[in-house]
C-alpha positions in Angstrom: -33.4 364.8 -4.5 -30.3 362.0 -5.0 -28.2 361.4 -2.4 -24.9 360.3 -3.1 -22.8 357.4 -1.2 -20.6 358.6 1.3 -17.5 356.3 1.3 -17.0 354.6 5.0 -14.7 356.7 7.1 -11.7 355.2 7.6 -9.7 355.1 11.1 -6.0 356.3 11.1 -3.6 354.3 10.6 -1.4 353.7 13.4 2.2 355.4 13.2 5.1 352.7 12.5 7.1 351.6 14.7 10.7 353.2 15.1 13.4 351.5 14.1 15.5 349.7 16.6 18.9 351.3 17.2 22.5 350.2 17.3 25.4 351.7 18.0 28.1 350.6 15.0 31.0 350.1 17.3 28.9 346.8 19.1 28.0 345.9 15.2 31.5 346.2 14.2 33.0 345.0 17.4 36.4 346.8 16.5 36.8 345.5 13.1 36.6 347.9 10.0 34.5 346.0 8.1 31.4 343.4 9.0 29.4 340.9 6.9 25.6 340.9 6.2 23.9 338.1 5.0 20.2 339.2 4.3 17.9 337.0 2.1 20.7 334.5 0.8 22.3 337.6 -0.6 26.1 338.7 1.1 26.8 342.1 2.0 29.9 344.2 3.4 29.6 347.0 5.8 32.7 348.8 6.2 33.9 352.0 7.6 35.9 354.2 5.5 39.4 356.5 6.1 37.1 359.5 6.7 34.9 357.2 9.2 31.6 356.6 7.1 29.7 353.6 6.6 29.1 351.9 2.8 27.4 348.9 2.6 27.9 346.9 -0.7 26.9 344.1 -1.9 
């Protein structure tokens, strides 16, 4: 009779972490638009005339 290797059980993983929350109006801080610098690299945040958020780079 062979027996066969039984791969090692593995635990779970734990569950990430939620992200953290923010509330646009303290990020925007009344203005309509915001910049973003993020790994050397500039990006806009703005709010639009029907009140969404784009972020461009």
């Amino acid at each position: 009779m062979h027996s066969t290797a039984q791969p090692p059980l593995q635990s779970p993983q734990p569950a990430p972490a939620p992200a953290p929350q923010m509330n646009s109006a303290e990020l925007l801080k009344g203005a309509s638009s915001v910049e973003i610098q993020h790994a050397g690299q500039r990006y806009l945040l703005r709010v639009t005339r029907e009140n969404k958020l784009i972020l461009t780079k």
